[in-house]
N, C-alpha and C positions, 0 to 999 in steps of 0.2 A: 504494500500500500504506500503510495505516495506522501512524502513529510506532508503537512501544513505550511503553507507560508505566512510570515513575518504581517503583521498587518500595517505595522508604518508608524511614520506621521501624522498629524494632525491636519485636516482638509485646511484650515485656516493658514496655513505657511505656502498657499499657489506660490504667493510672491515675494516672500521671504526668503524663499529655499535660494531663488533664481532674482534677487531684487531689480531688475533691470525697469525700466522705463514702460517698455512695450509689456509687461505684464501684470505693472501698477494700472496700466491701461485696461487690462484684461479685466483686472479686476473688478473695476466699476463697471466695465459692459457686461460680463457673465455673469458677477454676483451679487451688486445692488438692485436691491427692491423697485420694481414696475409698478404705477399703477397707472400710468401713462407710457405713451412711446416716444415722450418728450424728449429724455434722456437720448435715446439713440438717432434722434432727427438734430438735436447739440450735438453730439459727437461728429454725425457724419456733415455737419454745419462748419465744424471746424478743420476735418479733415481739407473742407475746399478751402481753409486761410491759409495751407500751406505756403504756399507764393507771398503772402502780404508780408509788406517791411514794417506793418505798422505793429505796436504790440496792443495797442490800445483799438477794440473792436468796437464802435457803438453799436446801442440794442438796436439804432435804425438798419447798422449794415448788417447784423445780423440777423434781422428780421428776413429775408430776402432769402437768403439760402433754405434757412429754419420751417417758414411756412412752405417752401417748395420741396420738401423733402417729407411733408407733414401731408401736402396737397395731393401727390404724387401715391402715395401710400392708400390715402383714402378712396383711390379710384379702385382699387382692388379688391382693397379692407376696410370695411364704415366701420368696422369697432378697435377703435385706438387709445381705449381708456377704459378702467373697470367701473368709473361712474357713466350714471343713466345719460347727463349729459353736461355737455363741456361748449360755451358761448364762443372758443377760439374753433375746436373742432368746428363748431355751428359754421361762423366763418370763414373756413379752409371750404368747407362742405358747399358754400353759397357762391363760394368763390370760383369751384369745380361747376358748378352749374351757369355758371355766368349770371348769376344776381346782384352780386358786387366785382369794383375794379379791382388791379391790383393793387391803387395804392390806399381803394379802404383793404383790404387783406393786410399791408402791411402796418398799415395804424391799426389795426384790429391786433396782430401779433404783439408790435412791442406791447400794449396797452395788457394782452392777456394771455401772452404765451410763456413769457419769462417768469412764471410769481414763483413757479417752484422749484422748477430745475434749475436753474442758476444754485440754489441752497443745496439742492439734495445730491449735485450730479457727485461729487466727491466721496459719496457716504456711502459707506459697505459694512453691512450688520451692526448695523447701529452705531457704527465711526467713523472718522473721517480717514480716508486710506493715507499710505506714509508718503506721497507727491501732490502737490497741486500742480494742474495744467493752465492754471488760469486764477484771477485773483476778483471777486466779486466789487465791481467799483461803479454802482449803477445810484447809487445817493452821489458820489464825487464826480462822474465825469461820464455818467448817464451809459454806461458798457461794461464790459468787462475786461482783466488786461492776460494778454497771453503772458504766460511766464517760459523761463528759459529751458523748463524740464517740456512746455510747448515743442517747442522748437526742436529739439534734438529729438524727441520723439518722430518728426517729420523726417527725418533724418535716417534712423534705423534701419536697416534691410527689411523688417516684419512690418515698415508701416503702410504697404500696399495690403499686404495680409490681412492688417487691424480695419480696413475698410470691407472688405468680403465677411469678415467673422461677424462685426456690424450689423450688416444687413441679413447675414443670417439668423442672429438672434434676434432680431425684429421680426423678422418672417415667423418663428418659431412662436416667438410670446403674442405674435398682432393673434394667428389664428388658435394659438389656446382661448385667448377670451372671446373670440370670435363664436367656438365651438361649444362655450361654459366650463372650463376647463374644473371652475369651483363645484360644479353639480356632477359632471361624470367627467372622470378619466379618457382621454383620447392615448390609444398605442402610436407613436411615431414608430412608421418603419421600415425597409430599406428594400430599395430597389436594387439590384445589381447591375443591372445591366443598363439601368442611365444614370446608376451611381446619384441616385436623390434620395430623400425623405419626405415620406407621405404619411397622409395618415386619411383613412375611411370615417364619412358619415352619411349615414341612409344608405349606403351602399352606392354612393359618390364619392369614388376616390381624389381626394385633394393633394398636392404637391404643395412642400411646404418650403424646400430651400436644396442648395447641396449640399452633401453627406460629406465633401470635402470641409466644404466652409463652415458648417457647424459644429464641424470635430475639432480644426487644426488652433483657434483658440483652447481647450482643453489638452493641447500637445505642446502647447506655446510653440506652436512653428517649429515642430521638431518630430524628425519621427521617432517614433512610439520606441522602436528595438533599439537603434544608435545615437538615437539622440543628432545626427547631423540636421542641417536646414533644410526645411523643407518648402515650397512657397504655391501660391494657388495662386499666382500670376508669373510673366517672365518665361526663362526656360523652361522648356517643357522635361528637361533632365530634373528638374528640380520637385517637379508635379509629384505627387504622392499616390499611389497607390491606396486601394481602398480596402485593407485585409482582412480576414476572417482569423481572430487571434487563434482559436481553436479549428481546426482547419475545413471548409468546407465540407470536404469528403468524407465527414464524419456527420451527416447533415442525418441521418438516420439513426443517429443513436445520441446525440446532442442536443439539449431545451432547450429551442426556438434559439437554431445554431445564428438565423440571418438578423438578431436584437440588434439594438445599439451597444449594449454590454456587451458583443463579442466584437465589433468594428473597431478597428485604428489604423490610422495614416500610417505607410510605412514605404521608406525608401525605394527607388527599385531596385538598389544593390540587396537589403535588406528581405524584399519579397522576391525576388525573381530572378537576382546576381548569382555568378558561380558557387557561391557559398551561402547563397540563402534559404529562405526559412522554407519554401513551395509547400510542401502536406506534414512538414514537422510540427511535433509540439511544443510549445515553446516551454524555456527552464520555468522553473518554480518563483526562482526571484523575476521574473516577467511577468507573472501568475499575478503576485503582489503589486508591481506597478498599475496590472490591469484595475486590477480592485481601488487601485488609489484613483487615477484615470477614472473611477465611475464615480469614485468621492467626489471628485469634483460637480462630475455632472449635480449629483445627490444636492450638493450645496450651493450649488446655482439654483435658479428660480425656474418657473413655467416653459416649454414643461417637459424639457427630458430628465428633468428630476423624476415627475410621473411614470412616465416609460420607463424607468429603468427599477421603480418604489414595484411597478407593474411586474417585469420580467425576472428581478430577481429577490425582492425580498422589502417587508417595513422598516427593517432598522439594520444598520452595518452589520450586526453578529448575522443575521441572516444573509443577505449579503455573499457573506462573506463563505459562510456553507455552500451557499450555493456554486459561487466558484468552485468551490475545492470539489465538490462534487460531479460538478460537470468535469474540470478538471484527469480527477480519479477515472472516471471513465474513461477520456482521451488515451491517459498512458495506460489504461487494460488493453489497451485495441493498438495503441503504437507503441512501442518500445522507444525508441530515439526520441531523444530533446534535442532542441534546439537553443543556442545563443550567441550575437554576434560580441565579437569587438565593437565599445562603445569608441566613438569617434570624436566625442566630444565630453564636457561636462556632463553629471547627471542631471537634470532640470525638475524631475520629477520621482 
């Protein structure tokens, strides 16, 4: 019978372990509290000031990106808030129908799109995370000011990355609340062959984002086995592969082998190189990574937390069984492990 593995760390160290920039960034898009998509319509607001020399943004100029990314969203998804109803939403909405201009849209924004996320965007489980991107200055000089962990974050190889990962967890959380994600559970779940994530209602299958882009924030742009760079733009050497930790070909003796809990990015040296993993099982201390890997998800919000609370267990001791028992299985049936040469630091 195979050991047990090591359970770890504490989910709260994503970006401690690794404190770099782009994953203080992570932090606020993957693990602060939703009850709007406010947050992730600021973020991807700032992603377009890359270019600006200016550090001081007024709410006018960022009115403009803000509700167009607010706008754009609601043509797909009318529900962008877990309240019944919201007088800027109203206006994005009226605005999409051509009842008002753009520049009442944009005096509608500053006036009622800023009141909460300017405060909250920094905050992750209940504190303020260990970088500010930005310095609230909307009583002194009516905006906000980029600060210089700004900037260098624009900078980083991952910051094309942090824009895809973005707009993946907006897709994921708009249609949780879309779906009532509070009254029933929706399964997210994976396509292989156009490499997405869907999830069924009424027996209308919806597509909800890529399985690339929603994972490679919980990998911090790294794959899973070696930890080298991985990226979802750019080279296509650098593109990731979409694995089955557990392998495939075990799809007949393995619970619900094609979950999210068994999915990770992984190199194509790593999945399909001279020396990789193809139908091996992977070592025991990978076993454990995976489990952390799903902590993550777990302590992130709507809703592959659910999806995975769904496939594998209510609380981490379960969880955590359940690994090792699907696990236990795999090596009944293969003999051979697998493990590479890490290539880089550990990140996770």
């Amino acid at each position: 019978m195979p050991k047990c593995y090591d359970l770890g760390d504490s989910m709260s160290e994503f970006y401690e372990i690794e404190p770099t920039l782009e994953n203080y960034w992570r932090g606020i898009i993957l693990f602060g509290k939703n009850v709007a998509s406010y947050k992730f319509a600021l973020a991807k607001s700032l992603y377009d000031m890359k270019l600006t020399t200016n550090d001081l943004v007024t709410l006018e100029e960022l009115s403009a990106p803000f509700s167009k990314h607010i706008c754009e969203h609601l043509l797909t998804s009318p529900k962008q808030a877990t309240s019944q109803s919201s007088k800027f939403l109203n206006a994005c909405s009226e605005f999409n129908a051509g009842k008002i201009s753009h520049d009442d849209l944009i005096t509608s924004t500053q006036r009622l799109g800023f009141n909460n996320v300017i405060d909250a965007f920094h905050n992750v489980h209940g504190s303020e995370i260990g970088k500010r991107f930005f310095i609230d200055e909307r009583k002194s000089n009516k905006g906000i000011r980029l600060t210089d962990n700004f900037f260098q974050l624009t900078e980083v190889s991952q910051f094309n990355n942090l824009i895809n990962e973005t707009e993946a967890r907006w897709r994921l959380v708009e249609e949780s609340w879309r779906l009532g994600i509070s009254r029933h559970t929706i399964s997210v779940q994976y396509d292989d062959d156009l490499k997405l994530l869907f999830t069924d209602n009424k027996d209308r299958r919806i597509t909800l984002t890529s399985c690339r882009d929603a994972l490679n924030g919980y990998q911090k742009g790294k794959c899973f086995y070696c930890f080298s760079d991985i990226s979802l733009n750019g080279s296509a050497d650098l593109l990731p592969d979409v694995d089955h930790f557990l392998p495939w070909s075990l799809s007949d003796n393995i619970e619900n082998i094609n979950g999210v809990w068994n999915l990770v990015l992984a190199c194509k040296d790593c999945n399909r190189g001279e020396s990789g993993k193809f139908a091996k099982v992977p070592s025991l201390d990978l076993l454990a990574r995976l489990h952390k890997r799903n902590e993550y998800f777990i302590n992130s919000h709507l809703p592959l937390r659910e999806t995975l609370i769904l496939q594998t267990g209510k609380d981490e001791h379960s969880r955590k069984n359940f690994l090792q028992q699907q696990y236990n299985i795999a090596r009944s049936l293969m003999i051979v492990t697998w493990e590479p040469e890490p290539k880089a630091d550990k990140v996770f």
